[in-house]
VOKOL-810017 format. One line per 3 residues: their letters; for each residue x, y, z of N, C-alpha, C, O. Coordinates in steps of 0.2 Angstrom, whole numbers. Example, Ala and Ser with C-alpha at 12.3 -4.5 7.8 and 13.67 -1.06 7.14 Angstrom:
! residues 2
AS = 66/-28/39/62/-22/39/66/-16/39/71/-17/42  64/-11/35/68/-5/36/64/0/39/67/6/40
//
This chain:
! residues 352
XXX = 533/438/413/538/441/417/535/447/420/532/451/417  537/449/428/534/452/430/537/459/426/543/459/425  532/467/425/534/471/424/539/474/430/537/474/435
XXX = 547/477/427/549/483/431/545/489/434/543/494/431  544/488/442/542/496/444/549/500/443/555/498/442  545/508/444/549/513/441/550/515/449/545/515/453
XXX = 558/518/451/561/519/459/560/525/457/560/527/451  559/528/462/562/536/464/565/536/470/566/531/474  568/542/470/572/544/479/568/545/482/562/547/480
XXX = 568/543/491/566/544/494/569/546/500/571/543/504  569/554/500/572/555/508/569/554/514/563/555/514  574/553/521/571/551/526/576/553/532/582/554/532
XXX = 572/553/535/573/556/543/575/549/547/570/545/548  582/549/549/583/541/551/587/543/561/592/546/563  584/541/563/587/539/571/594/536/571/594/530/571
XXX = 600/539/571/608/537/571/608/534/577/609/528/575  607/533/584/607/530/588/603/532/594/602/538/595  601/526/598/597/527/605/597/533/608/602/533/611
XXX = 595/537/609/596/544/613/597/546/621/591/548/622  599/546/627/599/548/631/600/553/634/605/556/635  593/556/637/595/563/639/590/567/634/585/564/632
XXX = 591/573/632/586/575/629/586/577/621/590/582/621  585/576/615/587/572/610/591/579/608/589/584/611  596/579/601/599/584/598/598/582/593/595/577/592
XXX = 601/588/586/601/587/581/605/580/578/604/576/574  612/582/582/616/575/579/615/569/580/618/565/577  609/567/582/605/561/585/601/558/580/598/552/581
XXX = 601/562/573/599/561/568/602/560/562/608/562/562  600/556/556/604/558/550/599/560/543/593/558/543  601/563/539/595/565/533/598/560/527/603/562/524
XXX = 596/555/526/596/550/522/592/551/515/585/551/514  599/551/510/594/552/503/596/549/496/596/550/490  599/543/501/600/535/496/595/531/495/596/527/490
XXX = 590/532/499/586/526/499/579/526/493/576/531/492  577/522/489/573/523/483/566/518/487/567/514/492  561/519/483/554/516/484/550/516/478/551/522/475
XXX = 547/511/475/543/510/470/537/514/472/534/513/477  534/518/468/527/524/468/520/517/468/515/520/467  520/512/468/518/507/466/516/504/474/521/505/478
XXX = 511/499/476/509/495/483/511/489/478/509/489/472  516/485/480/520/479/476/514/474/478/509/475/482  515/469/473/509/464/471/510/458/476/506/453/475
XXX = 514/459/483/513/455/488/509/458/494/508/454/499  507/464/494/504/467/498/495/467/497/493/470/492  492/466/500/486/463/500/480/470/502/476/472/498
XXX = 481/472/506/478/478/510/483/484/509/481/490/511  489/484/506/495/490/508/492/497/503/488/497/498  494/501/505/492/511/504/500/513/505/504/513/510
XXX = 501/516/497/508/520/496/505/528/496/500/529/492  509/532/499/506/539/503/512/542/500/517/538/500  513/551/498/516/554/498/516/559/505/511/559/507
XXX = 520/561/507/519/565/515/517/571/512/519/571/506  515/577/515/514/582/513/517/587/519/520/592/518  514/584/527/516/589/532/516/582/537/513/577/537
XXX = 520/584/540/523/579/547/523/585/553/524/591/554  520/579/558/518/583/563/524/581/571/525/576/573  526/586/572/532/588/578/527/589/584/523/593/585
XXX = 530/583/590/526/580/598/532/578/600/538/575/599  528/582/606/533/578/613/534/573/613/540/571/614  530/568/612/529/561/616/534/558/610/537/553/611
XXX = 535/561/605/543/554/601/548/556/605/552/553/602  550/559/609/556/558/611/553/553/618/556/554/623  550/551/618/548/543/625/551/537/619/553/531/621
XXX = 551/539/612/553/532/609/559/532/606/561/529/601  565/537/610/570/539/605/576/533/611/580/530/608  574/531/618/579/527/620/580/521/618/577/519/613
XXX = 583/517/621/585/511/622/577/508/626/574/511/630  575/502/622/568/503/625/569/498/631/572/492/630  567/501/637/569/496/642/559/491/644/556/487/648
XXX = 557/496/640/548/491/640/546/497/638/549/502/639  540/496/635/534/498/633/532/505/632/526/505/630  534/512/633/532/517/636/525/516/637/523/516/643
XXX = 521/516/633/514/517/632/514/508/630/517/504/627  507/508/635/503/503/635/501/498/628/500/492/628  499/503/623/497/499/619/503/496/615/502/492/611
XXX = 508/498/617/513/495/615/518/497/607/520/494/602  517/503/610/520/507/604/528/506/604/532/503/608  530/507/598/537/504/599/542/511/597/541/516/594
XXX = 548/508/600/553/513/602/556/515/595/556/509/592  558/518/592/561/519/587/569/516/587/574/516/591  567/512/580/576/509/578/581/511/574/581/511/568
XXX = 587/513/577/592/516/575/596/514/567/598/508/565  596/519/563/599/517/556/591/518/551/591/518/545  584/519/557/577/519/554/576/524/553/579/529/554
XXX = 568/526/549/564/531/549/562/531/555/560/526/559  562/536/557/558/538/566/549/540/561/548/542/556  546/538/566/538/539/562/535/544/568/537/547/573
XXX = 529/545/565/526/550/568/518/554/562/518/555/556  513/556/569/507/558/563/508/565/558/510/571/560  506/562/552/507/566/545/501/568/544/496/566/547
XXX = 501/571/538/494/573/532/497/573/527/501/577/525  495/567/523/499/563/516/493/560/510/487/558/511  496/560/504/490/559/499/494/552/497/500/550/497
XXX = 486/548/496/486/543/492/489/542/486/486/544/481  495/539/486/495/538/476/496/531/473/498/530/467  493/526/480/490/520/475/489/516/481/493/517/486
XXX = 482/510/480/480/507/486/477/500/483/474/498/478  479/499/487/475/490/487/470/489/493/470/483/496  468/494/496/465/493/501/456/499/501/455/505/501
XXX = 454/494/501/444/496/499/443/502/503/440/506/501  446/503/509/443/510/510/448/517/507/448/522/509  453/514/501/457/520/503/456/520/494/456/515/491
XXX = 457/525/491/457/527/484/463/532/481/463/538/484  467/531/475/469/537/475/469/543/474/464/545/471  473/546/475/471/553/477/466/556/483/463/561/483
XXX = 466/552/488/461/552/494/468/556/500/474/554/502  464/560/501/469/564/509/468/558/515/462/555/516  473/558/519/475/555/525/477/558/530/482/561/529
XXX = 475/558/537/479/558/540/481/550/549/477/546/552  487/551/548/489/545/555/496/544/554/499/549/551  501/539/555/505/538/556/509/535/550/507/530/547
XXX = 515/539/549/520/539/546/527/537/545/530/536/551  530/537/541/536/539/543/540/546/542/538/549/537  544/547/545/549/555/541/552/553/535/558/553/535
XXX = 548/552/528/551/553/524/544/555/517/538/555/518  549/557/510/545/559/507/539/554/504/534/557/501  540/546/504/536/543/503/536/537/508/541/534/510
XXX = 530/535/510/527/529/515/524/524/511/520/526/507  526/517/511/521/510/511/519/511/517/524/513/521  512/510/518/509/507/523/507/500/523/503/500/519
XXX = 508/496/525/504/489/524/498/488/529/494/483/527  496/490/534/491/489/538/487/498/539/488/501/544  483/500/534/483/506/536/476/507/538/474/513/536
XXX = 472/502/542/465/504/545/465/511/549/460/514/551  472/512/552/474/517/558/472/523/555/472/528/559  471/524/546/473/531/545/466/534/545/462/530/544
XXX = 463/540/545/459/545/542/458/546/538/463/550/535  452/545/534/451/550/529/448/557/529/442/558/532  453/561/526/452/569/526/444/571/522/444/571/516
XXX = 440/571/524/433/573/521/433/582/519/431/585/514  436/584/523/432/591/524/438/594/522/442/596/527  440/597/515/445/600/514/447/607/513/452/609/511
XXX = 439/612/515/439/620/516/445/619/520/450/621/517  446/617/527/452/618/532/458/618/527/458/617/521  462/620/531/468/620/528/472/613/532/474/613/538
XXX = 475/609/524/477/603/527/481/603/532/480/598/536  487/607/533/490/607/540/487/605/546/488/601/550  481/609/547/477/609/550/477/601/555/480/600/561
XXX = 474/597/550/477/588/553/481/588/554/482/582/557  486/590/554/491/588/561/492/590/567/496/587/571  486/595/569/487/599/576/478/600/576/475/595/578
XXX = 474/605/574/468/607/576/463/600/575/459/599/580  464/598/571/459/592/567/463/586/568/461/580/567  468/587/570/471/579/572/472/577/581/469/578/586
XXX = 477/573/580/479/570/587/480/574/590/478/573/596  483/583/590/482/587/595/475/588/598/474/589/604  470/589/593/466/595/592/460/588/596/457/589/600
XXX = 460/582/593/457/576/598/459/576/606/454/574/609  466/577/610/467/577/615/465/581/619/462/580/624  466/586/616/463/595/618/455/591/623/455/590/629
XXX = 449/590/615/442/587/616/443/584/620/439/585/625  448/578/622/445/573/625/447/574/634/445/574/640  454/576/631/454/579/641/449/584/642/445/582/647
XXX = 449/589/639/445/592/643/437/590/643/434/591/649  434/588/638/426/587/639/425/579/642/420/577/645  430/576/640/428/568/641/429/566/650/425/563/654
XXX = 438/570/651/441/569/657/438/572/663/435/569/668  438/579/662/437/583/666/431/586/668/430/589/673  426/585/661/418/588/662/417/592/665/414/591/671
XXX = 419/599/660/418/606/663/411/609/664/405/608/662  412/614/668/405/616/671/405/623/669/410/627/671  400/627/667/401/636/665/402/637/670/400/633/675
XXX = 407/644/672/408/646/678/415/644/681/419/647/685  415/637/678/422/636/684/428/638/680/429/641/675  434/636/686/440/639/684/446/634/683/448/630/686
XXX = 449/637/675/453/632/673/459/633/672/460/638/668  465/631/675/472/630/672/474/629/670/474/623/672  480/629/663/482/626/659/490/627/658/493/632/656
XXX = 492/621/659/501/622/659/503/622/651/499/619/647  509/623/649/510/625/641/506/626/636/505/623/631  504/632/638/495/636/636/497/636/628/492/634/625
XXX = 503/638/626/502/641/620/505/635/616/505/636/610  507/627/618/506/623/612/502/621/607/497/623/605  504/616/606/498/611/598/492/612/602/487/615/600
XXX = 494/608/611/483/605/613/483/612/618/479/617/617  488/613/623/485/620/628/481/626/624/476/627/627  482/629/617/480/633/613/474/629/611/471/633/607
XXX = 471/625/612/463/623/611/461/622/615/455/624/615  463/619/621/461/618/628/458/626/629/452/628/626  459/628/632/459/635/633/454/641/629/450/646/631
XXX = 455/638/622/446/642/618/442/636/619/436/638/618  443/631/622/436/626/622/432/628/629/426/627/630  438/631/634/437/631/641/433/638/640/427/638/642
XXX = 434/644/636/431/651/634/426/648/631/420/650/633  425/644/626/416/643/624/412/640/628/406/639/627  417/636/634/410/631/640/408/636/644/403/635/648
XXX = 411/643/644/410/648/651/412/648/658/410/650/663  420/644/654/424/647/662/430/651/662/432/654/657  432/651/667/437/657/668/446/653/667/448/648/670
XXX = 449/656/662/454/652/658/462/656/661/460/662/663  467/654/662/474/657/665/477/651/660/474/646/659  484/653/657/486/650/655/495/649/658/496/653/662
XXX = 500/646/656/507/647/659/511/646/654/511/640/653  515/650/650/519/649/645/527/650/647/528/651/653  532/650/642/537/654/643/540/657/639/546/655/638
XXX = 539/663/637/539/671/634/534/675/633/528/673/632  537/679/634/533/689/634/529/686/626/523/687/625  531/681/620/527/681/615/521/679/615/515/681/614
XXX = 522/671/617/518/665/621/512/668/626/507/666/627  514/673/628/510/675/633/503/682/630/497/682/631  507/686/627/504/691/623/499/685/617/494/687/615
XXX = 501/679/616/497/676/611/491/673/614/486/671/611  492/671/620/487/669/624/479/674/626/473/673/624  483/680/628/478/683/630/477/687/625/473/691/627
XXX = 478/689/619/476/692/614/473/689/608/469/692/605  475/682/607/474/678/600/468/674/603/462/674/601  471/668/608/468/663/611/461/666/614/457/662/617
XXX = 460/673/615/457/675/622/456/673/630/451/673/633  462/671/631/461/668/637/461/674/644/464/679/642  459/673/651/458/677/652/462/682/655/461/688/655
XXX = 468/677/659/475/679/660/479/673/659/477/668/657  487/675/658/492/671/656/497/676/661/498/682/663  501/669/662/510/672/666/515/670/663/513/666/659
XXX = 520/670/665/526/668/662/531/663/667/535/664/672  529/659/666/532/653/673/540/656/674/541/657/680  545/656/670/552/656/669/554/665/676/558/666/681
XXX = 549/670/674/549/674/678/544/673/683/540/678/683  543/670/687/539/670/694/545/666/698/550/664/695  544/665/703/549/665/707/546/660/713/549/656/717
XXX = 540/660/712/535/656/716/532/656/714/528/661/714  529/651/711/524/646/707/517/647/710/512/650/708  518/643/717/511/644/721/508/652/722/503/654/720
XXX = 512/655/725/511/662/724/509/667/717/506/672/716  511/662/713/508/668/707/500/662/706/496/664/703  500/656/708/495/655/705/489/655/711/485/651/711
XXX = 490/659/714/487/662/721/483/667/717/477/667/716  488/670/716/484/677/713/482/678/706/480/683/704  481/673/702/476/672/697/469/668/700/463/668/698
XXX = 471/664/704/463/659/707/464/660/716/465/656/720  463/668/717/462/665/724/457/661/726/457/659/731  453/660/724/448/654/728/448/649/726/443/645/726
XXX = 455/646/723/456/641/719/454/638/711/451/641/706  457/632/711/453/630/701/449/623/702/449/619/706  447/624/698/442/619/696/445/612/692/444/606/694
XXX = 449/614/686/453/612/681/460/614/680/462/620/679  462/608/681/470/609/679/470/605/672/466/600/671  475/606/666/476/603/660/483/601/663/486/606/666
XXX = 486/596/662/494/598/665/495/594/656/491/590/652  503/597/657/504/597/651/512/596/652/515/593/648  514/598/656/524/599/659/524/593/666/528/589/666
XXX = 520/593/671/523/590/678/526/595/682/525/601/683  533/590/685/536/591/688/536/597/695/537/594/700  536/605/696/537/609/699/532/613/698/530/617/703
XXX = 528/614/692/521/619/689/515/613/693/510/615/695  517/604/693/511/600/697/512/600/703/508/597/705  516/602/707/517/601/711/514/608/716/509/607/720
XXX = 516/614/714/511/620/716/505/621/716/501/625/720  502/617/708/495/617/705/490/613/711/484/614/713  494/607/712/489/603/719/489/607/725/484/606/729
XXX = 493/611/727/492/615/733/485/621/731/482/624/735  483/621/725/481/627/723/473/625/722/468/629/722  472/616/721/468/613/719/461/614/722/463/612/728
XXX = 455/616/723/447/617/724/446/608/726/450/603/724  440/609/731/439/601/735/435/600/728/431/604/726  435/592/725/432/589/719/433/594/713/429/596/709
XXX = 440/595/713/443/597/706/445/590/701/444/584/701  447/594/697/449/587/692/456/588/689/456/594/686  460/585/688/468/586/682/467/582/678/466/576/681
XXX = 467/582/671/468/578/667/476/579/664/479/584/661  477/574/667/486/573/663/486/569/656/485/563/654  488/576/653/491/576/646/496/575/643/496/575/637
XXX = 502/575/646/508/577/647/513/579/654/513/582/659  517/575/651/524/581/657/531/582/654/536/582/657  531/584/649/537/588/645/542/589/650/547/586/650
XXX = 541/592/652/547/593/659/552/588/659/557/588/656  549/583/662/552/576/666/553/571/658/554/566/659  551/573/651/552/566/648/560/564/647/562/558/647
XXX = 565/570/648/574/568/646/577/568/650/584/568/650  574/569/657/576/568/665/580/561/666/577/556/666  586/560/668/589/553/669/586/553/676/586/548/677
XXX = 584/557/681/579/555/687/575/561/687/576/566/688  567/558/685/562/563/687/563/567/692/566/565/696  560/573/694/558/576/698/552/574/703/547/574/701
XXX = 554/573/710/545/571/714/542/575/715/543/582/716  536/572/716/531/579/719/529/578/726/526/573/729  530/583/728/528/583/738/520/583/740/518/580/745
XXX = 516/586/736/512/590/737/504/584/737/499/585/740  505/578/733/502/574/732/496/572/737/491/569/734  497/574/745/494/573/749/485/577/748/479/575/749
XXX = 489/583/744/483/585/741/476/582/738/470/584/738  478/576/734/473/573/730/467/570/735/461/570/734  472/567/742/468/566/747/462/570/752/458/568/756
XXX = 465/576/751/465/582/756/458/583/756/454/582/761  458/587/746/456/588/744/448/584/738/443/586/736  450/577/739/445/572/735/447/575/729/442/578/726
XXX = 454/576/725/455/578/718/453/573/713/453/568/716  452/572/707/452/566/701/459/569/697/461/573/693  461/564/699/467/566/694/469/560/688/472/555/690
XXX = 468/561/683/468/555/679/473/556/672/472/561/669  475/553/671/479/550/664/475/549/658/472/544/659  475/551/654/473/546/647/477/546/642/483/549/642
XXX = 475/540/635/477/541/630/475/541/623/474/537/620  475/548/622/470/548/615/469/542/610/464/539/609  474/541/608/470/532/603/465/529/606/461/525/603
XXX = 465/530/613/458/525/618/452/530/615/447/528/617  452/534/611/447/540/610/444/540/605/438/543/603  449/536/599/447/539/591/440/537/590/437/539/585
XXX = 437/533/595/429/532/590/426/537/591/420/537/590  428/543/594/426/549/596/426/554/591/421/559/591  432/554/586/433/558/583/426/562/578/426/569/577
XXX = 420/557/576/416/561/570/413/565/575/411/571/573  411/563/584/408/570/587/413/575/589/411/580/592  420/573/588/424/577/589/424/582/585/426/588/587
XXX = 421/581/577/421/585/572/413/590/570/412/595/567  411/586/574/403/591/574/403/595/578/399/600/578  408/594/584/410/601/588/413/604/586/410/609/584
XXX = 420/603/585/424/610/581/424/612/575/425/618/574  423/607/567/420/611/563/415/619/562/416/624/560  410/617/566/407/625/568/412/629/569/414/632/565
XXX = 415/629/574/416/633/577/424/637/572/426/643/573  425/632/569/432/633/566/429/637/560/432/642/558  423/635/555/419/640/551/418/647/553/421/652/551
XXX = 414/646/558/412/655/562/417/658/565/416/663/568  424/655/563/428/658/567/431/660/577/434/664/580  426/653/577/425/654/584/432/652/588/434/654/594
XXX = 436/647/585/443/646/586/449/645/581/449/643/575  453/649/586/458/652/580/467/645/580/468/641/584  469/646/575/473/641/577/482/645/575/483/648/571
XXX = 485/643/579/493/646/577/498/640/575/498/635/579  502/639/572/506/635/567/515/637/566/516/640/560  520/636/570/525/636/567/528/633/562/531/628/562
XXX = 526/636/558/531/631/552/538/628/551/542/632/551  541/623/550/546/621/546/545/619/540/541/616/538  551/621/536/550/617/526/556/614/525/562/616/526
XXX = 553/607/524/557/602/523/562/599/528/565/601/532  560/590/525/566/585/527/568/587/534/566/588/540  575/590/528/581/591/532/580/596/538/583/595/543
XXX = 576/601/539/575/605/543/571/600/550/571/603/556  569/594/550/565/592/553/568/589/560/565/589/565  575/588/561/578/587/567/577/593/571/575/591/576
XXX = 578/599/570/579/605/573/572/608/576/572/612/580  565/606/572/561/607/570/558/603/576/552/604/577  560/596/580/559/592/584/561/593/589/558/593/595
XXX = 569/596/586/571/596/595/569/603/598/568/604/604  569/606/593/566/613/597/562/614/603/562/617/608  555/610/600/551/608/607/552/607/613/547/609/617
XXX = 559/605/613/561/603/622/564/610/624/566/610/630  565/614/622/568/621/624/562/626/624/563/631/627  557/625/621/552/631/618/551/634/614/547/639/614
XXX = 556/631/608/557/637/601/550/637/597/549/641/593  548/633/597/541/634/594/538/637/599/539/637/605  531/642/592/526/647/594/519/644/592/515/648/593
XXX = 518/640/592/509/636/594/511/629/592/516/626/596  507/625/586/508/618/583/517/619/580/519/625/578  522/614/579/525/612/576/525/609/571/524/603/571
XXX = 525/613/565/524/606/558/528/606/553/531/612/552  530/601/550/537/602/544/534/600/541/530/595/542  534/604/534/530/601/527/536/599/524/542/602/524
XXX = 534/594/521/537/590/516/536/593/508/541/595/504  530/593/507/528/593/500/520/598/503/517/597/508  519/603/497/514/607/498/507/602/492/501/603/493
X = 508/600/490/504/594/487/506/587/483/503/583/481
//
């Protein structure tokens, strides 16, 4: 007879219903009925049972909080289901595996769910934490999916040149705030655009970027970014859309480059914002391109020989909002879409 596993509680962060608009706290419910065996059950082959430690707060979960009318993302990521855990990338310890590359007590980081304990059944997706001077948070933004976006737009997308001049819209989040010291270690000239007097003193004081403004107080977009790059930029990081891309193209250098990261602006929009200015790309011979970091991870170990130094020597600095716990974790999400976070978004769960 098979032994009894031993249950504990498990709390979770559950999606109440499809979201429309830009997501709220009530959109949520904090669920602390639900129990999990500490155990990978004897039907799972390959399955890794994970304690969460810090769960990482992004834009892009609210692309999977609607009604999925298809696909947002190509690879086929799927929309979050209502009455569920909503998922998202964590930094979580092993506490038991049936699967050869994971052992216990081994650090992780990849995709999760919002709660305090995950079965994985297919976890080739996840990383293992090698290098644990950093500080584990860190995997969720510097060393993680932010901190790989950052690399990949700017060195992979845009391949900067010492000297040129770079843009950066939502200078002071998870990836703008790497974007921007990676753009100061190539030898170019960095501007960034936030929205507060805080965000902006953290730019150009912490980050050392070379100017920053305040979008919310400019009254004309094109105009102020006139007067940070009169002779135009080189590199744009777009990170928002809408009205900041639209002035950014009028502003753009012939054979510039945009890597699109983002557009926060337009994701809870029931009708996007258009852009007028587009004519530019042609005008000009702009490259304006999309990516998406998952197409990148085989990139990660020289992702890691790059910024480890640099993260040693102090050469890049990293800023971190915190939240603690669960239940704080709706507010701690939705905040995002307003700007209440001051660099990375992270809710720790469990500090080990």
């Amino acid at each position: 007879m098979a032994e009894k596993l031993e249950m504990v509680k498990n709390k979770q962060v559950l999606l109440k219903d499809y979201v429309s608009g830009s997501p709220k706290e009530s959109d949520f419910i904090i669920a602390t009925d639900k129990k999990i065996s500490l155990e990978v059950p004897e039907s799972s082959d390959n399955g890794v049972l994970l304690k969460n430690l810090y769960l990482s707060c992004d834009p892009y979960m609210s692309l999977l909080m609607p009604k999925p009318a298809y696909s947002t993302f190509e690879d086929g990521s799927s929309h979050y289901t209502p009455g569920s855990p909503i998922n998202g990338y964590a930094v979580s310890k092993v506490l038991d595996s049936k699967h050869p590359k994971f052992k216990k007590g081994d650090l992780v980081w990849g995709i999760t769910g919002w709660e305090e304990y995950s079965l994985i059944a297919a976890p080739d997706s996840l990383f293992k934490i090698e290098h644990i001077d950093i500080p584990l948070s860190h995997y969720t933004g510097l060393l993680g999916m932010p901190g790989m976006t950052a690399y990949v737009g700017f060195y992979e997308v845009c391949k900067p040149k010492k000297g040129e001049k770079v843009f950066i819209s939502a200078a002071a989040g998870a990836v703008g705030q790497l974007v921007g010291q990676f753009a100061k270690l190539a030898g170019c000239y960095v501007v960034g655009s936030a929205g507060s007097k805080a965000k902006i003193d953290l730019l150009k004081n912490k980050f050392g970027f070379d100017d920053a403004f305040n979008y919310k107080e400019e009254q004309d977009l094109d105009a102020a970014l006139k007067r940070y790059f009169p002779e135009g930029i080189d590199i744009y990081f777009e990170n928002v859309g809408g009205k900041t891309l639209d002035a950014t193209l009028l502003n753009m250098k012939v054979h510039s480059r945009i890597a699109v990261c983002g557009m926060i602006s337009q994701y809870n929009l029931d009708k996007p914002e258009g852009i007028h200015n587009l004519a530019s790309v042609l005008f000009k011979r702009i490259r304006m391109e999309g990516f998406a970091v998952y197409e990148y991870y085989h990139l990660y170990p020289k992702f890691l020989d790059l910024v480890l130094p640099y993260i040693r020597e102090n050469k890049i600095t990293y800023v971190e909002d915190i939240a603690e716990g669960l239940e704080n974790g709706p507010a701690a999400l939705v905040g995002l879409f307003s700007g209440r976070n001051v660099g990375k978004q992270v809710l720790v769960v469990a500090r080990e």
